[in-house]
N, CA, C and O atoms as a MOPAC input file, in Angstrom:
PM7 MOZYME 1SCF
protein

 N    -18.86600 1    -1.06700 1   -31.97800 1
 C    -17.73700 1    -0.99700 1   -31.08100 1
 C    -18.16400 1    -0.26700 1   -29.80200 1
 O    -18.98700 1     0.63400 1   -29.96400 1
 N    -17.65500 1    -0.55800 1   -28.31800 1
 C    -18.38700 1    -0.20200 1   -27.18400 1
 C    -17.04900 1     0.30600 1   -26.76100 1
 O    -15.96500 1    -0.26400 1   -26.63700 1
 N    -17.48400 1     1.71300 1   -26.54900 1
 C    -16.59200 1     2.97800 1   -25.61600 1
 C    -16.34700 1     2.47200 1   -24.43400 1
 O    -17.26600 1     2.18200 1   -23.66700 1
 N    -15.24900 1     2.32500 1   -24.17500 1
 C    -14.85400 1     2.20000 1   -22.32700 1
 C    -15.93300 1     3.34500 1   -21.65100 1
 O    -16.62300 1     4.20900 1   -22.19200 1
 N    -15.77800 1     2.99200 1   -20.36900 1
 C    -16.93400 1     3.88500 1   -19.55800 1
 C    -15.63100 1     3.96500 1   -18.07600 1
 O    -15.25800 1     3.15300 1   -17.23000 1
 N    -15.31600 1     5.29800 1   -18.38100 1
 C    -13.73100 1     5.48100 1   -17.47500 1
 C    -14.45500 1     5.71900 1   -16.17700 1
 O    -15.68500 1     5.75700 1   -16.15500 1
 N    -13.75700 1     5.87200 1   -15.14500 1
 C    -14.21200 1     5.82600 1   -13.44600 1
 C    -14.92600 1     7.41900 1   -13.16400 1
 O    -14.66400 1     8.52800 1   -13.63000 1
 N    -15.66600 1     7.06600 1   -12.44200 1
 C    -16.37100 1     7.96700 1   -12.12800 1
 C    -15.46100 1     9.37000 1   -11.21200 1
 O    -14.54800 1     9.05700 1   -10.44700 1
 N    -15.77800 1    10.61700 1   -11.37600 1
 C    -15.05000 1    11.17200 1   -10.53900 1
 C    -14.48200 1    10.72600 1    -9.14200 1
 O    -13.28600 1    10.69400 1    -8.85200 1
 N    -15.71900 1    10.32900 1    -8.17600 1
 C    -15.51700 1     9.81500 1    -6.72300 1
 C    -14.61800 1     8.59800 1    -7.18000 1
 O    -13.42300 1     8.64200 1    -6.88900 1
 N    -15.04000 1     7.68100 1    -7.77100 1
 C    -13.82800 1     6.41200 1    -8.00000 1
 C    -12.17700 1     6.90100 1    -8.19100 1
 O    -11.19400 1     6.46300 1    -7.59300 1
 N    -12.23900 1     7.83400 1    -9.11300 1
 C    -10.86300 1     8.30500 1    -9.26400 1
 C    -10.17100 1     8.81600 1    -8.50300 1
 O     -8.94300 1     8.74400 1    -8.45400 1
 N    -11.10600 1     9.57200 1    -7.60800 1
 C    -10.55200 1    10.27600 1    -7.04300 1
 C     -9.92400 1     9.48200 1    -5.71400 1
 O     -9.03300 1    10.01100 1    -5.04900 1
 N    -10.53300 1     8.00000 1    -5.34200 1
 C    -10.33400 1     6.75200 1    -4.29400 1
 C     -8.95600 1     6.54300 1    -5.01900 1
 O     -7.92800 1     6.61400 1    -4.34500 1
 N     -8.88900 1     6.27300 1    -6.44400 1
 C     -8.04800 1     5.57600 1    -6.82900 1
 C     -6.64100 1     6.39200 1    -6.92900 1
 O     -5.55800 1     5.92900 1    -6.57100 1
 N     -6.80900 1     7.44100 1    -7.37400 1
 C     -5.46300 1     8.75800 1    -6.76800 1
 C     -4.91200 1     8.20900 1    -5.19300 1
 O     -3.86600 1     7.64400 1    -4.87300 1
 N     -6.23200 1     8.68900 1    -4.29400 1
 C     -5.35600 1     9.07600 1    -3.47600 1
 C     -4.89400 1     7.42300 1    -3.03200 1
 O     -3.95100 1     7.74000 1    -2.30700 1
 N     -4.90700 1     6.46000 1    -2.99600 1
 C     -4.74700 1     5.00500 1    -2.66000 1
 C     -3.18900 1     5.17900 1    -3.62700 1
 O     -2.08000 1     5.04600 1    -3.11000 1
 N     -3.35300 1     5.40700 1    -4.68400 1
 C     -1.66500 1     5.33200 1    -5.11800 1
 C     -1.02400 1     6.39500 1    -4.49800 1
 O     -0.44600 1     6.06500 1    -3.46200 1
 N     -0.96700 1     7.20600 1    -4.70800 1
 C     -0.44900 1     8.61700 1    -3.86000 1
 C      0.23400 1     7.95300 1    -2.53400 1
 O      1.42300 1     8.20900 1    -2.34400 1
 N     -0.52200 1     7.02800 1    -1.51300 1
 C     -0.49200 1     6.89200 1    -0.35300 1
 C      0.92500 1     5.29700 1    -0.83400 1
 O      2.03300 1     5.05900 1    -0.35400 1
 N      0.53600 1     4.95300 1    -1.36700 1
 C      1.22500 1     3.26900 1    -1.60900 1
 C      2.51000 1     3.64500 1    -2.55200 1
 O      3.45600 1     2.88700 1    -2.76700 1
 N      2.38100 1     4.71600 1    -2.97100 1
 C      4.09500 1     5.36100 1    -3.67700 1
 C      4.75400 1     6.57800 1    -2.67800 1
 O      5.86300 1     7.10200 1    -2.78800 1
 N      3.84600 1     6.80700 1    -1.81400 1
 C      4.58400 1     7.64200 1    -0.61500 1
 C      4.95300 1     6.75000 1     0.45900 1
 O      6.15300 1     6.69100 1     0.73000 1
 N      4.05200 1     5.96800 1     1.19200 1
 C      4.58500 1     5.39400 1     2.32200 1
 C      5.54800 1     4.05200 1     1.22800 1
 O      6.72600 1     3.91600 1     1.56000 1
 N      5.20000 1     3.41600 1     0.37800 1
 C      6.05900 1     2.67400 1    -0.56300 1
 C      7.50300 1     3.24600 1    -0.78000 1
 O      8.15400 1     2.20400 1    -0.71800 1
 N      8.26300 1     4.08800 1    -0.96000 1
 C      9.28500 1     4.95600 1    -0.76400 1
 C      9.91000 1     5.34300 1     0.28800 1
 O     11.12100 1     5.55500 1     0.23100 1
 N      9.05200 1     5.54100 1     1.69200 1
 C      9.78400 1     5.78900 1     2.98000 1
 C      9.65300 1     4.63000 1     3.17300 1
 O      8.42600 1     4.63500 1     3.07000 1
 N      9.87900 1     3.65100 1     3.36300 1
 C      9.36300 1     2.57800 1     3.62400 1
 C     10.59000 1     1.47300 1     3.00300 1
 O     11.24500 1     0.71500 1     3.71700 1
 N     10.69900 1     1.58000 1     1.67100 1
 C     11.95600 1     1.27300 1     0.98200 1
 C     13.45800 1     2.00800 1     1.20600 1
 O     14.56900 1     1.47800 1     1.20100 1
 N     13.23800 1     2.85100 1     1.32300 1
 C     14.25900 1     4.17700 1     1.70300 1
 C     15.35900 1     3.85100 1     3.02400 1
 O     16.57500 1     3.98000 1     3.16900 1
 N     14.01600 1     3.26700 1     4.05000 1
 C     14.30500 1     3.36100 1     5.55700 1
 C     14.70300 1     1.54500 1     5.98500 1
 O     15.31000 1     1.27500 1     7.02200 1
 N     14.28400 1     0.56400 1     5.09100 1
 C     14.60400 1    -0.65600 1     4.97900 1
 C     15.90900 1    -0.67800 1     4.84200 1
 O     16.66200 1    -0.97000 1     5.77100 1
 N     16.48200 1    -0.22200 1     3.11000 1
 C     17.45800 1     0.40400 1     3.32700 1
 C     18.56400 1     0.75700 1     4.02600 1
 O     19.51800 1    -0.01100 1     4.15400 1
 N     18.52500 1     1.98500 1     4.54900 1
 C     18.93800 1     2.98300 1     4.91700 1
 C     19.73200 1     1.40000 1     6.54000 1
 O     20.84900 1     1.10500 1     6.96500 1
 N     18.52000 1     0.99600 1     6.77500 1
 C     18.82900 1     0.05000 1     8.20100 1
 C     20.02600 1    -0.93700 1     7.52300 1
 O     21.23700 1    -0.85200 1     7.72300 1
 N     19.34000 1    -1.85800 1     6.69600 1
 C     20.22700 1    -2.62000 1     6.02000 1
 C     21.70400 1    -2.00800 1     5.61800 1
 O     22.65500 1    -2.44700 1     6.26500 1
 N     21.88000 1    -1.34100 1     4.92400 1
 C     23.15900 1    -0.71800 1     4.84400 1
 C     24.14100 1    -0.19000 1     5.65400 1
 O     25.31500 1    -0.56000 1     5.69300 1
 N     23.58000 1     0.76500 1     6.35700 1
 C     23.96900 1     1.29300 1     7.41500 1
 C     23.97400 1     1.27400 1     8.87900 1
 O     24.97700 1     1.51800 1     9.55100 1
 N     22.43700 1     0.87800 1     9.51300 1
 C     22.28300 1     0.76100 1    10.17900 1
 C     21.64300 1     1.93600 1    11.21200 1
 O     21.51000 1     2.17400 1    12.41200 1
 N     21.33700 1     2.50800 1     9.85900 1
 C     20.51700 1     3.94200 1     9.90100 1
 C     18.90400 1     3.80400 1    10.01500 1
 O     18.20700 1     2.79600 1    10.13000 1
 N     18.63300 1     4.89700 1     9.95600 1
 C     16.81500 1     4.84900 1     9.77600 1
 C     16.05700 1     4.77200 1    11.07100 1
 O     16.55500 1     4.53100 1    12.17000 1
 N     14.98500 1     4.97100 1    10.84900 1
 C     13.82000 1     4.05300 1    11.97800 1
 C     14.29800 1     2.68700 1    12.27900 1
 O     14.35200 1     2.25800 1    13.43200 1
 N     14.64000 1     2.01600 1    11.25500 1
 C     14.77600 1     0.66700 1    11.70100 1
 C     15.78100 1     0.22400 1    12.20700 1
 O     15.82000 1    -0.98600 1    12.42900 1
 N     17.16500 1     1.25200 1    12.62600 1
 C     18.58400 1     1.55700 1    13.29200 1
 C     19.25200 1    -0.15600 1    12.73400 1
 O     19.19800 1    -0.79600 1    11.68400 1
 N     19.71900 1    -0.32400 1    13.79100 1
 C     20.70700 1    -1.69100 1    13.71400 1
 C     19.52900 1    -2.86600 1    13.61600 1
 O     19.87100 1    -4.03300 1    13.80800 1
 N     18.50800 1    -2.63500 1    13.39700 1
 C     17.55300 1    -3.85300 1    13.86300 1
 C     17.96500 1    -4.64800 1    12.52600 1
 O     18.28700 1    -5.81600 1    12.74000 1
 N     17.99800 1    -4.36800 1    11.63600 1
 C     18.01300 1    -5.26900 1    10.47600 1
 C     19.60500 1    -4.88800 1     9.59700 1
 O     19.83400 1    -5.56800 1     8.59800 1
 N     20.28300 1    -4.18300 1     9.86500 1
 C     21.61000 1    -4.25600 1     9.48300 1
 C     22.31200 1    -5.49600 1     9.34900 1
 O     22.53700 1    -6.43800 1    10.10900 1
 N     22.60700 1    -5.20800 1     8.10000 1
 C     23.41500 1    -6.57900 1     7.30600 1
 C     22.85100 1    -7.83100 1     7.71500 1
 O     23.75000 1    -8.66400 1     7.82800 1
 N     21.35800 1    -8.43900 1     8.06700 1
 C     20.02500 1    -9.03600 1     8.25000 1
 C     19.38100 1    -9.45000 1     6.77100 1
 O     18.70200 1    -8.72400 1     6.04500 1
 N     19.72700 1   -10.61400 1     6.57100 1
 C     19.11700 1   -10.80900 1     4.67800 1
 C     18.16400 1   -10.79200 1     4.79100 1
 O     17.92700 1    -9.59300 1     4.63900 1
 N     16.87600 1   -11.45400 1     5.04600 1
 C     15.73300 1   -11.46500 1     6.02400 1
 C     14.87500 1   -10.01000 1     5.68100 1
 O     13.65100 1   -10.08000 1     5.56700 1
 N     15.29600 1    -9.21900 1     5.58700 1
 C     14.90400 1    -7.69500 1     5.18500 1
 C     14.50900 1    -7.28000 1     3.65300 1
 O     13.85700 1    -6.31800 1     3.24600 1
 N     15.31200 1    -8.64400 1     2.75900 1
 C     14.22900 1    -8.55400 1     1.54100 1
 C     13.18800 1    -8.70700 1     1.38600 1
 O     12.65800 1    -8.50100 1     0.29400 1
 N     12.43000 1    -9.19900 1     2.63300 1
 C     10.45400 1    -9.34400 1     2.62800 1
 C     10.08000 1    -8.07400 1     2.92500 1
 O      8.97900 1    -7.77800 1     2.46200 1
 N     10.83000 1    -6.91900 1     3.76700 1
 C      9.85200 1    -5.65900 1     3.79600 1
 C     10.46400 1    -5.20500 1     2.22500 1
 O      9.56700 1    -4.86500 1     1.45300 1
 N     11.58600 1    -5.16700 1     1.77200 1
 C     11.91400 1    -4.25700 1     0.78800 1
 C     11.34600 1    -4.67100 1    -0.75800 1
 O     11.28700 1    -3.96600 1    -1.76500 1
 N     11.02500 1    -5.82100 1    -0.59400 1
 C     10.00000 1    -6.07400 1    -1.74200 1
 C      8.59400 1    -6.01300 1    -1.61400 1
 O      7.93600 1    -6.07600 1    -2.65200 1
 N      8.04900 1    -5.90800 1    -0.59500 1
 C      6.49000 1    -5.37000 1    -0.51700 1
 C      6.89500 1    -3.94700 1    -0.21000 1
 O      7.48600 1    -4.51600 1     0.70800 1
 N      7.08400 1    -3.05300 1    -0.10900 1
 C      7.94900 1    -1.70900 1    -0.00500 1
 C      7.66600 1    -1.08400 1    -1.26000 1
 O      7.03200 1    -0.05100 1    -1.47600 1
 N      8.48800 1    -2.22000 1    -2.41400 1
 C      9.24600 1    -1.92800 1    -3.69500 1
 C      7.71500 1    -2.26900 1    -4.73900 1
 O      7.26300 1    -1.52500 1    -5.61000 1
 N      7.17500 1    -3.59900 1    -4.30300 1
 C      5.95500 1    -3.52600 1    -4.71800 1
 C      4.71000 1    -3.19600 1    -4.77200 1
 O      3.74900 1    -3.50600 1    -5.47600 1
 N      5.03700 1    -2.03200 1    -3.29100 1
 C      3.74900 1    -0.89700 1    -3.09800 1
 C      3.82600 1     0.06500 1    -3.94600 1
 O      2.79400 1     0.37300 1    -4.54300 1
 N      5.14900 1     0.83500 1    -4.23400 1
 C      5.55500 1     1.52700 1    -4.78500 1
 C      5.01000 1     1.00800 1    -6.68900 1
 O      4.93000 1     1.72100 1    -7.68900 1
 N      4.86400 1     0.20700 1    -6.59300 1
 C      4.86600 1    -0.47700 1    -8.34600 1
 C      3.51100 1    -0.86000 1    -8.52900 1
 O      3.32000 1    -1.53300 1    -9.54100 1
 N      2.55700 1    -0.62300 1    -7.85200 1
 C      1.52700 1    -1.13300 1    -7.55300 1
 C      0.73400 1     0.48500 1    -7.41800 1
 O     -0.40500 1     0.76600 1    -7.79100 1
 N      1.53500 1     1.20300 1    -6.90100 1
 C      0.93600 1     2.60300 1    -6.54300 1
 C      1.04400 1     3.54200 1    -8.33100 1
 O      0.12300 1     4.08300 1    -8.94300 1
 N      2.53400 1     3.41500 1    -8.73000 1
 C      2.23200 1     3.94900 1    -9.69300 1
 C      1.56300 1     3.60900 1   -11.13500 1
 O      1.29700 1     4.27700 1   -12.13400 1
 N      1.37400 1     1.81100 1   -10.63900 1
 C      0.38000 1     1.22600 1   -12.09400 1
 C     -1.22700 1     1.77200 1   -11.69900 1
 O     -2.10500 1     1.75600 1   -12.56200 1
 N     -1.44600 1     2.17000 1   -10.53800 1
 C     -3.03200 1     2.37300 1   -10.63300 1
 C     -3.08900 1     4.25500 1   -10.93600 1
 O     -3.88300 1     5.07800 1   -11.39200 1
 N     -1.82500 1     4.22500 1   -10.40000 1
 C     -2.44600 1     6.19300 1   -10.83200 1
 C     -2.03500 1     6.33700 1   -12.29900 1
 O     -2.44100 1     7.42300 1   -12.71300 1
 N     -1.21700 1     5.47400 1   -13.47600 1
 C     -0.84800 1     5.69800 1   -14.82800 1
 C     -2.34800 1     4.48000 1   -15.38900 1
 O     -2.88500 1     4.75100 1   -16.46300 1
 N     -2.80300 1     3.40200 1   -14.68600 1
 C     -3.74000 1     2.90500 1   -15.68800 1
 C     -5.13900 1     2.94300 1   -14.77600 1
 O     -6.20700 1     2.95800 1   -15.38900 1
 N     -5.14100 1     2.95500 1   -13.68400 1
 C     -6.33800 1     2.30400 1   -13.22600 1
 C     -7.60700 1     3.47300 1   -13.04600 1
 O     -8.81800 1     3.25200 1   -13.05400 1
 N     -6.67600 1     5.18500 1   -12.83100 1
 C     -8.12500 1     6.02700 1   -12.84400 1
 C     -8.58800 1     5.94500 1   -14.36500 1
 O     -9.67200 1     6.42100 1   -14.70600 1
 N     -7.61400 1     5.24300 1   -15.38400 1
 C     -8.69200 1     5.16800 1   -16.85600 1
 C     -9.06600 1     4.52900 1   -17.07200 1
 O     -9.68200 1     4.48600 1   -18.13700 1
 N     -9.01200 1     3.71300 1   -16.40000 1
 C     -9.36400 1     1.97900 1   -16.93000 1
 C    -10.98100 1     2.08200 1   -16.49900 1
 O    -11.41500 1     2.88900 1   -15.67700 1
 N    -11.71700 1     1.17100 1   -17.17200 1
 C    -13.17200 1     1.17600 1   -16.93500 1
 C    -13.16500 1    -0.03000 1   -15.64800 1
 O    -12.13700 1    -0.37800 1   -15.06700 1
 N    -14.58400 1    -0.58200 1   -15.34700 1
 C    -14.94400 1    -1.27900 1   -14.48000 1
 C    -14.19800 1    -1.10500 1   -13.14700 1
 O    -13.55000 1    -0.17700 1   -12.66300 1
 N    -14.59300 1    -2.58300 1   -12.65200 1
 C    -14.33700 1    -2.17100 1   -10.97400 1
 C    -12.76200 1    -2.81500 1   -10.40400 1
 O    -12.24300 1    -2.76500 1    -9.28900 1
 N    -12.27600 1    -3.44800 1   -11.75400 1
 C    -10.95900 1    -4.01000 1   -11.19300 1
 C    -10.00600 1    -3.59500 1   -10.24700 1
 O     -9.64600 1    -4.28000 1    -9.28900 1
 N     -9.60300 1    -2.47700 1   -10.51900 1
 C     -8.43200 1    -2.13700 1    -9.52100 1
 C     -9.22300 1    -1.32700 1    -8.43900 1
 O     -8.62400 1    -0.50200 1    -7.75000 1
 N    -10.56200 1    -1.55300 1    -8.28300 1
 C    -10.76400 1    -1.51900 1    -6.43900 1
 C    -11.18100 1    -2.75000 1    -6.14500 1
 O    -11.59100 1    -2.70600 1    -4.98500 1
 N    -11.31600 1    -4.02400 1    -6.65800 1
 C    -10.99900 1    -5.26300 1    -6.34200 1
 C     -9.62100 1    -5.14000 1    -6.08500 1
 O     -9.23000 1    -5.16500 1    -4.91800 1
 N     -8.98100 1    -5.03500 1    -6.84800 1
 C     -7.25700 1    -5.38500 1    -6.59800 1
 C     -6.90500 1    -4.78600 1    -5.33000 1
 O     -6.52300 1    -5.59100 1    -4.48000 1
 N     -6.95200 1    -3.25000 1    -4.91000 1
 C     -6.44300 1    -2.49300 1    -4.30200 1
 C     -7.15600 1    -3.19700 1    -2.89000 1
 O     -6.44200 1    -3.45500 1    -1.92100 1
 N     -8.14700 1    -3.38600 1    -2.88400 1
 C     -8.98800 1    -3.98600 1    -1.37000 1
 C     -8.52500 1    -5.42000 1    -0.72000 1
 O     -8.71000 1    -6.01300 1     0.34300 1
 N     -7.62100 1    -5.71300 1    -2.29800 1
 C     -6.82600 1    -7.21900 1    -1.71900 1
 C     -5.35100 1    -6.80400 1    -1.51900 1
 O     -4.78300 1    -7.24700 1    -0.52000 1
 N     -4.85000 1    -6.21100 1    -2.14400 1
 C     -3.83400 1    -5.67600 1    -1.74800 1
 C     -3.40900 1    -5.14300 1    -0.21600 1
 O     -2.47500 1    -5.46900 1     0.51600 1
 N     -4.58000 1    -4.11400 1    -0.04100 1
 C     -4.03900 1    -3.61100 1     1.31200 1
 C     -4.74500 1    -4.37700 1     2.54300 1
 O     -4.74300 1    -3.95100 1     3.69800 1
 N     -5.37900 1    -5.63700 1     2.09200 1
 C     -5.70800 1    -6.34900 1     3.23700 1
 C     -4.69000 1    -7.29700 1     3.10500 1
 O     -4.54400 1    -7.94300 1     4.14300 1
 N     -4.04700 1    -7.56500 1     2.33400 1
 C     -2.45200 1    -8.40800 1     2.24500 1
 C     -1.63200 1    -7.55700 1     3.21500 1
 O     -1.24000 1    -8.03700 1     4.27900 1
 N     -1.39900 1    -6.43500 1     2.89700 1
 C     -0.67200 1    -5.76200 1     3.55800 1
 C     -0.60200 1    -5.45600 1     4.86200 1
 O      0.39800 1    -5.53400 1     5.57700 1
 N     -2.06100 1    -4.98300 1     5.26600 1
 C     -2.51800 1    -4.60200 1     6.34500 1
 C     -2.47700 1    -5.95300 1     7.67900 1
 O     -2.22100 1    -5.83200 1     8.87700 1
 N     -2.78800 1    -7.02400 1     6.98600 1
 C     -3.00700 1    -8.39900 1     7.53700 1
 C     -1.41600 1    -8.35000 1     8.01300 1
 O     -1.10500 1    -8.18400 1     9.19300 1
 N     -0.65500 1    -8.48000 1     7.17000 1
 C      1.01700 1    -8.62900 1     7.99900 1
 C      1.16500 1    -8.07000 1     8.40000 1
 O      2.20100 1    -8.36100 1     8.99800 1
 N      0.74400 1    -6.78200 1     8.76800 1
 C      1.28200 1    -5.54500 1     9.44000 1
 C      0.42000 1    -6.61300 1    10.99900 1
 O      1.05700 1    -6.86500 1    12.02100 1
 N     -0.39900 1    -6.86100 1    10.87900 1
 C     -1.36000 1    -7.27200 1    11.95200 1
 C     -0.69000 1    -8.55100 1    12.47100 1
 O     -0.40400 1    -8.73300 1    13.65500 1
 N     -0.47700 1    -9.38300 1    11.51700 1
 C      0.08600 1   -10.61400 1    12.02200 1
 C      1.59300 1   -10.85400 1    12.81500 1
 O      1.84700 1   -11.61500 1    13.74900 1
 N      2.59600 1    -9.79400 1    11.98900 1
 C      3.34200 1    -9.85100 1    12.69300 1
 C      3.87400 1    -8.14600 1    12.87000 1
 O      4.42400 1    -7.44300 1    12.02200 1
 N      3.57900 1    -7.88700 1    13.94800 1
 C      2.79200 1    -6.34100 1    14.75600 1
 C      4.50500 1    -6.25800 1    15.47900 1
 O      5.15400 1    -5.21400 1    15.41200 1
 N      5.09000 1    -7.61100 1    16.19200 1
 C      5.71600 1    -7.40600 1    16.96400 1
 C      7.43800 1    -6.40200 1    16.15900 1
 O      8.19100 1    -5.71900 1    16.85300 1
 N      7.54500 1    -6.54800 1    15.21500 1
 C      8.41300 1    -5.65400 1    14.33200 1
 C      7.90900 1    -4.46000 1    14.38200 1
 O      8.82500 1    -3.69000 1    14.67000 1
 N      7.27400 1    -4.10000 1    14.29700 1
 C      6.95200 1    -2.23400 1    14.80100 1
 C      7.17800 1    -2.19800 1    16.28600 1
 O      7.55700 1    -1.10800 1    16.71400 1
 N      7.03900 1    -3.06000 1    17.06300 1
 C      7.42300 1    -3.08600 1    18.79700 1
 C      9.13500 1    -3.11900 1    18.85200 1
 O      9.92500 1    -2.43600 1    19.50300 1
 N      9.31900 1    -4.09400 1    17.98900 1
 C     10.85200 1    -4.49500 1    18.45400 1
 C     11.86800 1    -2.92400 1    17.73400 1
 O     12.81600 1    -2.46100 1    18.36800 1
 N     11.45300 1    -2.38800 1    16.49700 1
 C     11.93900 1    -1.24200 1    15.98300 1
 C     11.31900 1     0.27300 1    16.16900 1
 O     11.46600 1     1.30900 1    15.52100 1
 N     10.38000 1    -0.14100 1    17.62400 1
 C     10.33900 1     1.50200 1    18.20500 1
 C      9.44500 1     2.55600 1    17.43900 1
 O      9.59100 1     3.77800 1    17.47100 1
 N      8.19600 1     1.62100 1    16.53200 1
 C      7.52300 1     2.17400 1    15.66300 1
 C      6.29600 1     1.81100 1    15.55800 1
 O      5.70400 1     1.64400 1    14.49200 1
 N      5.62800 1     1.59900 1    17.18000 1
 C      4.64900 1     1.19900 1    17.63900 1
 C      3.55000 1     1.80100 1    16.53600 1
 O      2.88100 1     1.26500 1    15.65300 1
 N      3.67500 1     3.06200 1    16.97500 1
 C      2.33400 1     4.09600 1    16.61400 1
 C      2.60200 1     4.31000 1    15.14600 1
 O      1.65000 1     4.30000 1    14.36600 1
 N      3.46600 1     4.44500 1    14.84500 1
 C      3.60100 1     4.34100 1    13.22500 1
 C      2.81900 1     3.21000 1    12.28100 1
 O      2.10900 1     3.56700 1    11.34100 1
 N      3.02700 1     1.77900 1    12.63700 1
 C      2.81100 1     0.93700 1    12.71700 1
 C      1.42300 1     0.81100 1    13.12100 1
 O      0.81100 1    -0.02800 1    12.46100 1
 N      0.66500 1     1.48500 1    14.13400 1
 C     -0.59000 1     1.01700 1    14.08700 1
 C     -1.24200 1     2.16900 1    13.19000 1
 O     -2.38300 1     1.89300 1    12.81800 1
 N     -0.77900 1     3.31900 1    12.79900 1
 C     -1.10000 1     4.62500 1    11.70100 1
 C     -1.56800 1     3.76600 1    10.48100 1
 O     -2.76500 1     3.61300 1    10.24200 1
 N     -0.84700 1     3.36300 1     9.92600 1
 C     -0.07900 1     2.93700 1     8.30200 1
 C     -1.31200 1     1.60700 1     8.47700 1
 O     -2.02600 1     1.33700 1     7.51200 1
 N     -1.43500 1     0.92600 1     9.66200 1
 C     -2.09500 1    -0.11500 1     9.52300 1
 C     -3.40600 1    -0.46100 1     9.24100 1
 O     -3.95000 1    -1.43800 1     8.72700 1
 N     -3.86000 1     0.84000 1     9.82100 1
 C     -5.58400 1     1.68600 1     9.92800 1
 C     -5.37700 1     2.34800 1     8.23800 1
 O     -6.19800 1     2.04600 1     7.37200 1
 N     -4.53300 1     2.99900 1     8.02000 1
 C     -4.82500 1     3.01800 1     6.64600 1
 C     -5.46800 1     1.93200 1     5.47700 1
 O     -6.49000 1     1.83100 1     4.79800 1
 N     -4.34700 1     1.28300 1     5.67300 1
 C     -4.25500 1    -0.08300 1     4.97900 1
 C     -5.95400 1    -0.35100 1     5.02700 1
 O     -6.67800 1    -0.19000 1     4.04400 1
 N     -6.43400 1    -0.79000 1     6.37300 1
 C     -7.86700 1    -0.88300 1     5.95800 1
 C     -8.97500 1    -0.17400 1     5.81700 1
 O    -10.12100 1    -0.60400 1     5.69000 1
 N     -8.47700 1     1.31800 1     5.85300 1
 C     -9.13200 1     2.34100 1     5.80500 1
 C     -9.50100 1     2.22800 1     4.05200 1
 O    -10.55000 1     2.27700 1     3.40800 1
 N     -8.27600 1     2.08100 1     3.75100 1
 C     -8.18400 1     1.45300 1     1.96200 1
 C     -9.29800 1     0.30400 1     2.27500 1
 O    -10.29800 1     0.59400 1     2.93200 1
 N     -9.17400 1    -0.44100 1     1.99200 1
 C     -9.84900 1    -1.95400 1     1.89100 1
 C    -11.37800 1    -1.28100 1     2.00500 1
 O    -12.18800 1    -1.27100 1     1.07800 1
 N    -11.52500 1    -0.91200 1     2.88600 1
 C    -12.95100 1    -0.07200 1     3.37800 1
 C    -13.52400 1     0.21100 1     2.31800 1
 O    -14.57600 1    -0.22600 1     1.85100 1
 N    -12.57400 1     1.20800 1     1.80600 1
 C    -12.85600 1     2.57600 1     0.70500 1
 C    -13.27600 1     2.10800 1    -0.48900 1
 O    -14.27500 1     2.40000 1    -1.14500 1
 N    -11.84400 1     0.87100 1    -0.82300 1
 C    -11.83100 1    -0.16400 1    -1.97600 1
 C    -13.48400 1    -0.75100 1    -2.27200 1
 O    -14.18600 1    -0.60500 1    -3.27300 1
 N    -13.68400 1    -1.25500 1    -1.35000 1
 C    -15.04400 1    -2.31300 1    -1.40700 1
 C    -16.01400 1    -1.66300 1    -1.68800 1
 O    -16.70500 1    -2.00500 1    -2.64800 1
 N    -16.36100 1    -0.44200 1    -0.85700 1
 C    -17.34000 1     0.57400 1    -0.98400 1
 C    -17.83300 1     1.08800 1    -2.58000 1
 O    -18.99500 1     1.24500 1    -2.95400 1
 N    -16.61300 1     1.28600 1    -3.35900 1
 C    -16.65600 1     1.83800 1    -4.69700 1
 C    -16.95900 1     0.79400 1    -5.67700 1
 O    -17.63600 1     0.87900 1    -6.70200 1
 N    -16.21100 1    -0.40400 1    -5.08100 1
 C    -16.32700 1    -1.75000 1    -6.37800 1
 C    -17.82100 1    -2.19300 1    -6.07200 1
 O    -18.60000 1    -2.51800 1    -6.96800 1
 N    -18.11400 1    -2.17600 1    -4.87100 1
 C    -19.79300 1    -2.29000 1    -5.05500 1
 C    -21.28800 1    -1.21200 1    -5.21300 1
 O    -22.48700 1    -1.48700 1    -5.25000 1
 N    -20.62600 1    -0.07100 1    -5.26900 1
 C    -21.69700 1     0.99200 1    -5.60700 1
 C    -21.49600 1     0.96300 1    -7.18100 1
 O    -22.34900 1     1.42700 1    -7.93800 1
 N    -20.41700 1     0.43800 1    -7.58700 1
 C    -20.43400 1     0.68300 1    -9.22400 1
 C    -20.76900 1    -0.30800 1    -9.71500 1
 O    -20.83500 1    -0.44000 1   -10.93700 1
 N    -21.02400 1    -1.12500 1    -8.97300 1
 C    -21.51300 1    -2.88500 1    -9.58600 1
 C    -23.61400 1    -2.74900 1    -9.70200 1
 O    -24.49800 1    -3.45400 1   -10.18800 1
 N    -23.57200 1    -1.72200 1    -9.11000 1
 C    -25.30900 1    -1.67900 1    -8.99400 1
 C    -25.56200 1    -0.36100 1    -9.72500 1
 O    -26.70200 1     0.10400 1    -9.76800 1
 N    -24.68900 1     0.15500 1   -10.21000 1
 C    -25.17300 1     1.12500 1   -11.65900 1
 C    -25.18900 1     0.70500 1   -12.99700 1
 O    -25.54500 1     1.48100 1   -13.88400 1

């Protein structure tokens, strides 16, 4: 029978802070979707109030958030390189719409926020790739 071989400190420690970041900004993010939709509150003010259209941020939002806390409950134990494959496709999914359509951080006054969160995103992807291939050659 063959022992899992769990992530290396440096891996885990990628893989923490990548959920950490995708259940924090995943939460303000859902919160403030929200907060617009309902009220007409938030960062995102009247822009998307009572706007159906607003279930595409609040489910990638909702699924950062679900995505953030499956890698910090399975993925720093899990062996191999999967969830920094996953995570490097993930936040280039993410990061890519943030890129593609940019003009929603312009139109809701969240330019620089928006280009912050976006540099993350592939700051991840970066990080992601880096680890799934230094552990592929040990």
């Amino acid at each position: 029978m063959t022992r899992p071989v769990h992530s290396s400190p440096g891996r885990a420690l990628i893989l923490r802070l990548d959920a950490l970041f995708l259940v924090l900004s995943g939460c303000f993010g859902l919160a403030a979707d929200l907060a617009s939709y309902l009220a007409g509150a938030g960062p995102f003010g009247a822009v998307f109030r009572g706007d159906a259209s607003v279930i595409g941020v609040v489910e990638a939002h909702g699924l950062a958030v679900l995505t953030g806390i499956a890698v910090w409950a399975v993925g720093t134990k899990a062996s191999g390189r999967y969830w920094h494959w996953h995570l490097a496709a993930t936040h280039a999914l993410l990061g890519g719409a943030n890129v593609a359509f940019f003009e929603v951080f312009v139109e809701v006054g969240a330019r620089t926020g928006g280009i912050a969160v976006t540099a993350v995103h592939f700051l991840f992807v970066v990080a992601q790739l880096v680890a799934a291939l230094r552990s592929a050659s040990r």
